[in-house]
C-alpha positions as CSV (number, residue, x, y, z in Angstrom):
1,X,47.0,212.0,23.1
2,X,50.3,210.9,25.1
3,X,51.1,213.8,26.2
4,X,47.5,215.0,26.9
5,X,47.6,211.8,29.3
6,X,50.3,212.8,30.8
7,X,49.6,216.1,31.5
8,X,45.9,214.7,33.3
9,X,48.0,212.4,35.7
10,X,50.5,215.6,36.6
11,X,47.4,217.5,37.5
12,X,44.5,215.5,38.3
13,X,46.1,213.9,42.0
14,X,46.0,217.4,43.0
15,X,42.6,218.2,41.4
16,X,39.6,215.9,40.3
17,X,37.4,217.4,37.9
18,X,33.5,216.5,37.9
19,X,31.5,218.9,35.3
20,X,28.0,219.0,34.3
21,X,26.1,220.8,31.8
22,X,23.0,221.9,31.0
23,X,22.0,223.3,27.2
24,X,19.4,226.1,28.5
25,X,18.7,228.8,26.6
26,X,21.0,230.8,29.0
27,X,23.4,228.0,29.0
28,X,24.2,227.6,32.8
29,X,27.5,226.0,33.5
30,X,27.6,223.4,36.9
31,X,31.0,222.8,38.3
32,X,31.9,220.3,41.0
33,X,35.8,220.4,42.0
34,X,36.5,217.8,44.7
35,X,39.7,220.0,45.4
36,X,43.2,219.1,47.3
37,X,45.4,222.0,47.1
38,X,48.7,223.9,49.0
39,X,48.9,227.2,50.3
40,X,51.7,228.5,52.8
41,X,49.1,229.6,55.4
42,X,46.7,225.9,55.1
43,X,49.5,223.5,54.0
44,X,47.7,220.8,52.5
45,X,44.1,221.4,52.9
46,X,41.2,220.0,50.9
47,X,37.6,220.1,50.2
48,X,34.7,220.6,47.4
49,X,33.8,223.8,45.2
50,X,30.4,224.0,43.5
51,X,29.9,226.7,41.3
52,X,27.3,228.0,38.5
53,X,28.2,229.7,35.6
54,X,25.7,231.5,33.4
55,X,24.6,234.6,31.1
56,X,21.6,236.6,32.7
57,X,20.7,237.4,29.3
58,X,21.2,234.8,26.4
59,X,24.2,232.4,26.3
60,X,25.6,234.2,22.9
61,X,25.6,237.7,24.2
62,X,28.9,239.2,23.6
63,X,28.2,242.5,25.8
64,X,28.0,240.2,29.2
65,X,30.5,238.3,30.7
66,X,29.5,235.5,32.3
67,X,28.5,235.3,35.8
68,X,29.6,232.7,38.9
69,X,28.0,231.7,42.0
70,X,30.1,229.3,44.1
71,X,30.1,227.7,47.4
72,X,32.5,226.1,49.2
73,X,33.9,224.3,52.0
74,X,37.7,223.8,53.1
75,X,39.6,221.7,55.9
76,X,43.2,221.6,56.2
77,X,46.0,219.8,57.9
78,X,46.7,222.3,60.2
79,X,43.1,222.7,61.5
80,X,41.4,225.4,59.8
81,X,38.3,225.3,57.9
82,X,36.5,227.7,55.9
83,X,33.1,227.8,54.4
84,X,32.1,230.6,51.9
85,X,29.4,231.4,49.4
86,X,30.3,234.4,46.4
87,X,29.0,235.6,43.2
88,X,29.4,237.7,41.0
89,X,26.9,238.7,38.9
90,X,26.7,240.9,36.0
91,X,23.5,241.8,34.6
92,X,21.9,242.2,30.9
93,X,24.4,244.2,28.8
94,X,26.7,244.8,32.2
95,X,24.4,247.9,33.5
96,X,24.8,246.9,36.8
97,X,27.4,244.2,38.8
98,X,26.9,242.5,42.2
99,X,29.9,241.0,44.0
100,X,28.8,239.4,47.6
101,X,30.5,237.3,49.6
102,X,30.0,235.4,53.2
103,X,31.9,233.3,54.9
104,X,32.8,231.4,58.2
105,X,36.2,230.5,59.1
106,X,38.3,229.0,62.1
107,X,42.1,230.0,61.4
108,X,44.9,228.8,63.8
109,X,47.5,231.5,62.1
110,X,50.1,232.9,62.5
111,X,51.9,236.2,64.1
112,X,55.2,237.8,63.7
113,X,54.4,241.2,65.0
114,X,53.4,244.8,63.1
115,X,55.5,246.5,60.7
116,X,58.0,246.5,58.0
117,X,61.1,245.1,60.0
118,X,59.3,242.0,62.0
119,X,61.6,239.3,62.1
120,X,61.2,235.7,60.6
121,X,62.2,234.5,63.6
122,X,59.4,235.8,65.5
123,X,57.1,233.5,65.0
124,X,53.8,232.4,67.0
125,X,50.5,231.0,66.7
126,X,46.9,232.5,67.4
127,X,43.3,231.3,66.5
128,X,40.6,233.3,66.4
129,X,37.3,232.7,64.4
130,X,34.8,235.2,62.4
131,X,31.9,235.4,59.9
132,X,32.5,237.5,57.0
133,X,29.4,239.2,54.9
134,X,30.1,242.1,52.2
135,X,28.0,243.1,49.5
136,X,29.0,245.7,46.3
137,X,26.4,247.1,43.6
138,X,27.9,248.8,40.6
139,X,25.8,251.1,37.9
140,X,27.5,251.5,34.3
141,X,27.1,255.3,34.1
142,X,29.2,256.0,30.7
143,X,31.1,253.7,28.6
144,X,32.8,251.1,30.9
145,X,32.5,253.2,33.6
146,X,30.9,252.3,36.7
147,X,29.9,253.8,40.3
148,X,28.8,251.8,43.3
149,X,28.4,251.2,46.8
150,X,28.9,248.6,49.3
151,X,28.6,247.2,52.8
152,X,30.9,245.2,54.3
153,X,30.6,243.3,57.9
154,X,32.8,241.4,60.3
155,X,32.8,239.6,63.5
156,X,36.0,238.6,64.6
157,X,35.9,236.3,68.3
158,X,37.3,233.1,70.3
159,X,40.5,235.0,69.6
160,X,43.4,232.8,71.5
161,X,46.6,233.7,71.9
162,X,49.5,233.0,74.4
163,X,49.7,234.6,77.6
164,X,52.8,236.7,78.1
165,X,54.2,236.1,74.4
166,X,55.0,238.2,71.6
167,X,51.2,239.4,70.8
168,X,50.0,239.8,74.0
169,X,53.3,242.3,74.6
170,X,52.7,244.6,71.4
171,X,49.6,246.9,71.8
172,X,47.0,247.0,68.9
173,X,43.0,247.4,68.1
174,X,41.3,244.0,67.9
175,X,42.8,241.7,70.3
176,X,39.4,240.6,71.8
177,X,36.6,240.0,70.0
178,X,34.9,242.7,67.8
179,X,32.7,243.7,65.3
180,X,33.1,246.3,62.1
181,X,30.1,247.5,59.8
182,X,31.1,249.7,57.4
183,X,29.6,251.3,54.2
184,X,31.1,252.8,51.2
185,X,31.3,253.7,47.7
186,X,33.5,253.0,44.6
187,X,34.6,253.9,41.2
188,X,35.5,251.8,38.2
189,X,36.7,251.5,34.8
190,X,36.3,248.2,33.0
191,X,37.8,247.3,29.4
192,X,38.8,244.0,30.0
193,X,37.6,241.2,27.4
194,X,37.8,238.4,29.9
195,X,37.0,238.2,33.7
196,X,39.3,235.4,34.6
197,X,41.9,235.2,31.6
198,X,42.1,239.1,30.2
199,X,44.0,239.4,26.7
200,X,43.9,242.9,26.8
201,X,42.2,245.6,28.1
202,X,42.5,248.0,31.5
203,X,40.7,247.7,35.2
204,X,40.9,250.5,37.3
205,X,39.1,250.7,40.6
206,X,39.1,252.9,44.1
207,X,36.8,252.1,46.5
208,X,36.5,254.4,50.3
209,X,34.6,252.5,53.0
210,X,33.7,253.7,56.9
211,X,33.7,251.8,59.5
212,X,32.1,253.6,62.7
213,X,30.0,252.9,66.2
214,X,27.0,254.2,64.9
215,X,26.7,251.4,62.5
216,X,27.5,249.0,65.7
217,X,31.0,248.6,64.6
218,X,33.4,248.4,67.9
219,X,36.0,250.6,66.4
220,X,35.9,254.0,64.2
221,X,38.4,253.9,61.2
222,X,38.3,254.5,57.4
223,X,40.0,252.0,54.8
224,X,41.2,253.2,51.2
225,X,41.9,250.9,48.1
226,X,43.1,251.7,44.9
227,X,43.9,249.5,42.0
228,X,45.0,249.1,38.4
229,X,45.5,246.5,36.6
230,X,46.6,246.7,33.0
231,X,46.3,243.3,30.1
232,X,48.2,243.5,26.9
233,X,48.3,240.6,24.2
234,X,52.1,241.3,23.1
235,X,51.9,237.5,20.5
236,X,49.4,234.9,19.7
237,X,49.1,233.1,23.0
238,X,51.7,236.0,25.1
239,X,50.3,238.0,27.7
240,X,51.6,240.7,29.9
241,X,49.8,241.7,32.8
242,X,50.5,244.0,35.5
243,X,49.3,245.4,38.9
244,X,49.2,247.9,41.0
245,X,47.6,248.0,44.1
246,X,47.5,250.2,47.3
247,X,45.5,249.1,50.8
248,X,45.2,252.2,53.2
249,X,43.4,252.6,56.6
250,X,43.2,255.4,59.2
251,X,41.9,255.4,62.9
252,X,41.0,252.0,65.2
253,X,42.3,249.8,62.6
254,X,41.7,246.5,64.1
255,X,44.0,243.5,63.7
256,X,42.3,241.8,61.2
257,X,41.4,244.6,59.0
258,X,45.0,245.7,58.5
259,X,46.6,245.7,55.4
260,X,48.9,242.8,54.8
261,X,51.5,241.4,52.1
262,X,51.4,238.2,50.9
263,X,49.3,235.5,49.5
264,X,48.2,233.5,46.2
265,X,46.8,237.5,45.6
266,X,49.3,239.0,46.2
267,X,53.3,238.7,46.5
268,X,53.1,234.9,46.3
269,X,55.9,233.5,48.1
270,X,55.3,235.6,51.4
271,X,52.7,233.9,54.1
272,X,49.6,236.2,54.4
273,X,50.3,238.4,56.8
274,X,54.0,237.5,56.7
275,X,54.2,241.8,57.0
276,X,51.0,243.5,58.4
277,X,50.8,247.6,59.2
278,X,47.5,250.3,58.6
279,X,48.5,250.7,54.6
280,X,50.6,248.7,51.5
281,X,51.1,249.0,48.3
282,X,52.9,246.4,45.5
283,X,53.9,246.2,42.1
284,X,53.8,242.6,40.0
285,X,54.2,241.8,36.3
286,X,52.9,238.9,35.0
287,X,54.3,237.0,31.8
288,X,51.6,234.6,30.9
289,X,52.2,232.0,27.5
290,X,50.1,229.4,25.9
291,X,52.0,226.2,25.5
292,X,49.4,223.5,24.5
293,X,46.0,221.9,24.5
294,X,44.4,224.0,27.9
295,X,48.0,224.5,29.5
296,X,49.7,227.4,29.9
297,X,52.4,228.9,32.0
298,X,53.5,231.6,34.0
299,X,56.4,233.8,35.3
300,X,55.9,236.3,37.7
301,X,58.0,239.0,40.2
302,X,56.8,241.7,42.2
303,X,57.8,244.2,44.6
304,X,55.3,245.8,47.5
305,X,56.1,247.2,51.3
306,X,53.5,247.7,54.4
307,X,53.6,251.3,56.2
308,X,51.9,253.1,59.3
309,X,51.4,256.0,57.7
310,X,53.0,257.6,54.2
311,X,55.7,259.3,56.3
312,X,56.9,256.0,56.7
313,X,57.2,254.8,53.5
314,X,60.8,253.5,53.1
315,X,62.3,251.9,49.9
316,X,64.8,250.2,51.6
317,X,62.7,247.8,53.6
318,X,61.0,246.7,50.1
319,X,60.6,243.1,49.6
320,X,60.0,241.1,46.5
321,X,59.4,238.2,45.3
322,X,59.3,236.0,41.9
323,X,58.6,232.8,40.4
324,X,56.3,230.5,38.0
325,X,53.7,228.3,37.6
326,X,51.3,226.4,35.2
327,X,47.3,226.4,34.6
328,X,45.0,223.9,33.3
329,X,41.8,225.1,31.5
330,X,39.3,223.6,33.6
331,X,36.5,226.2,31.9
332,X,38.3,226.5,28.5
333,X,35.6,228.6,26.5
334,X,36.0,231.3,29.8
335,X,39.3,230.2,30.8
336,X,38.8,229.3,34.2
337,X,41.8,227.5,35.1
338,X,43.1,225.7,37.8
339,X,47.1,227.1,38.7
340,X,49.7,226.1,40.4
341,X,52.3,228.6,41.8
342,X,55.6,228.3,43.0
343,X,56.8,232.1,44.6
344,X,60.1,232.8,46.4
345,X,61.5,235.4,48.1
346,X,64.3,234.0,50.8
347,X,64.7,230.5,52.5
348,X,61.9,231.9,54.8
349,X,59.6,233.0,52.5
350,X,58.9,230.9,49.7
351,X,56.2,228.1,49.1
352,X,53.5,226.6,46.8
353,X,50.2,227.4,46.0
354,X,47.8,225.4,44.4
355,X,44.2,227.1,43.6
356,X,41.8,228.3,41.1
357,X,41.6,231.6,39.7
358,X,44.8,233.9,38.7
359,X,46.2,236.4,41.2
360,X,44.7,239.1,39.0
């Protein structure tokens, strides 16, 4: 119990937990997370997460996961603020899946250029604001296997940025304010035995989505994504993970829509958009252990690169990054768990990150 105690007061001034439950039939799950976290791109930001967790069939049924529907709303110290809604929803026996998202965000960020030699020392701030609203419908087919489609829309404005500085003097798609509809398709393979804490299994998934005027988006371009992620139980309580994952684009690729490296989902350590180009790719390996009660811990490194196109792919600009963290099971039957990152990289890119959810 001492150390249990312990453990509450190392986590709780960063996170306050307030759960309620109700013992349906379908056994629906309500979450309220008064949450104070660190990211490199918010600093300290903080805010509330209310989510619902539930079976769309019966609360026993081993062939559907469970499905979340959360809203929240975020404010941090360096005057950003974000609002969102998402669910995820997987239907009786997991025929079909619905991921949607929407959003609102004002994000003073920042801006070190395009490309895979920006310096760290070429560094300036920009706002801009947008409203983010994407939708994705996936039909098992065979065995795991799944086919969708999806629509995805953006509208990026109030884009501010200084007069005469570094971003005003490089020449790219989306410095004023735009908009991108796009619709797509995708393929997947599922055999993963947990959505947010996989022991084992495999998740593969491509998806191709276009973006063009005739669907009243302001620039023409095409975006790629191609993922696997692989779980494997190697002990009681030992996980390895991996992923790989590769973001390409082609045409008017706007600012925003770029691919970038970075991020609690990504190479943690580097600020979102630390690197930003048309395409990326990276590699990480996750070692993830039990240790006691709902705690576990992590250890992580990963490699990954932005290009303009793949004749520019060069291996000696690769960056990487490592580091470790610990989770609390705030969900511990689904093992939802709140984490807490460090990632490194250099004395410029390194920082904290404390958030929900694993980075894959």
């Amino acid at each position: 119990m001492q150390l249990k105690f312990l453990i509450l007061i190392i986590f709780f001034p960063v996170v306050f937990v307030a759960q309620f439950r109700i013992d349906t039939a379908r056994r629906v799950n309500y979450l309220a997370i008064p949450i104070l976290f660190k990211t490199p791109e918010t600093g300290w930001a903080y805010g509330l997460s209310a989510s619902a967790n539930f079976k769309t069939s019966f609360k026993n049924d081993t062939l559907t996961r469970t499905s979340v529907i959360t809203a929240l709303g975020i404010f941090s110290e360096r005057q950003q603020n974000i609002q969102g809604l998402d669910a995820t929803i997987y239907f009786p026996k997991e025929k079909y899946i619905l991921y949607f998202n929407s959003s609102h965000s004002y994000f003073p960020d920042n801006f070190w250029g395009i490309g895979q030699n920006s310096k760290n020392t070429d560094l300036e701030r920009y706002v801009f604001e947008n409203v983010v609203v994407s939708s994705h419908i996936k039909r098992k087919f065979f065995k795991h296997t799944f086919f969708g489609i999806l629509a995805d829309y953006q509208n990026v404005f109030r884009i501010q940025y200084a007069e005469g500085g570094l971003m005003d003097s490089i020449s790219f798609f989306g410095k004023t304010s735009y908009n991108e509809a796009g619709i797509g398709v995708s393929a997947s393979y599922d055999t993963r035995n947990s959505t947010f804490w996989p022991t084992k299994g495999v998740f593969l998934q491509t998806q191709f989505t276009t973006y063009n005027k005739e669907l009243a988006s302001t620039y023409s371009f095409n975006k790629w994504t191609a993922e696997v992620r692989l779980f494997k139980q190697i002990a009681k309580g030992h996980i390895l993970a991996c992923q790989l994952y590769n973001y390409s684009t082609f045409g008017q690729t706007p600012y925003r829509s770029m691919a970038t490296l970075g991020g609690a989902g990504n190479l943690r350590g580097f600020y979102t958009g630390r690197f930003r180009d048309n395409s990326m790719y990276s590699a990480i390996v996750e070692y993830r252990a039990h240790i006691y009660w709902r705690i576990s811990a992590c250890v992580f490194g990963g490699v990954g690169d932005v290009y303009n196109q793949p004749k520019s792919i060069n291996t000696g600009s690769l960056k990487g990054s490592f580091g470790g963290g610990l989770r609390l099971s705030i969900i511990e039957k689904e093992k939802l768990n709140l984490r807490v990152d460090y990632g490194y990289s250099d004395n410029y890119n390194r920082g904290f990150y404390f958030t929900i959810g694993e980075c894959f």
